[in-house]
N, C-alpha and C positions, 0 to 999 in steps of 0.2 A: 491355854490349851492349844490354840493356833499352832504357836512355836513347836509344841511336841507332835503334831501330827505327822510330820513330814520324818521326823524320826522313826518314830514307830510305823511308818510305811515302809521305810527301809530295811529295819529289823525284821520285818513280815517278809520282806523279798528276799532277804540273805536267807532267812528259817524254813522259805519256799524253795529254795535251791538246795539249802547245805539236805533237807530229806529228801528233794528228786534225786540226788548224787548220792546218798545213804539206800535208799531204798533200790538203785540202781545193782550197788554191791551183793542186795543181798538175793539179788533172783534166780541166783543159782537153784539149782531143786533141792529141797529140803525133804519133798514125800519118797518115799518108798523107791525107791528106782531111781529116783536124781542124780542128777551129775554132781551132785553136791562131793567133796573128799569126807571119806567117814574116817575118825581116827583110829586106830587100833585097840583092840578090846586085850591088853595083859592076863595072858593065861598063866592061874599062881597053881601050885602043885595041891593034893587032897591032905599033903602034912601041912601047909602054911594055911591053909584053909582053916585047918581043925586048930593049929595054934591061934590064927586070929578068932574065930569063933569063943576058946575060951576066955581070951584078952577081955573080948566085948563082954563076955556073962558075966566078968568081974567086975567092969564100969558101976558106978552108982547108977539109979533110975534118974531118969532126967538130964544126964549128959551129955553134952555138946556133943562129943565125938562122936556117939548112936544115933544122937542127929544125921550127923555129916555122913555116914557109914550109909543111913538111909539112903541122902542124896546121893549118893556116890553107887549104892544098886540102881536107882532110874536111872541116872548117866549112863552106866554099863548097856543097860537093855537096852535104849534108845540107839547107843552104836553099833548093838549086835541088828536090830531094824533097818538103819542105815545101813551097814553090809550086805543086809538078803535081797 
């Protein structure tokens, strides 16, 4: 156990630096008013709308893609937030 202490010191100091340098990255503002970049919110027209709408009522229940559809309305609103 000797032999591995001084290893596992070292892996602790690398894991201590490489999240001071990670966490450094990310301190841009992320709340309300930050300087963080928000990315653009794609405005689709009320026919692509309405054709995707029916797409989705045809999926099975329990489908991946109305999963992902979900996530992909939080995303939206989260950037339309970032924007205001």
């Amino acid at each position: 156990m000797i032999l591995n202490a001084g290893c596992w010191k070292r892996r602790l100091v690398v894991l201590a630096i490489a999240t001071s340098w990670l966490t450094g990255c990310a301190t841009a503002g992320f709340e309300t008013g930050g300087v963080a970049a928000c990315p653009p919110v794609v405005e689709y027209s009320r026919e692509l709308q309405a054709r995707v709408a029916e797409e989705l009522a045809r999926l099975p229940d329990g489908s991946a893609v109305l999963e992902m559809m979900g996530d992909y309305a939080v995303m939206r609103e989260q950037v339309r937030l970032c924007q205001s």
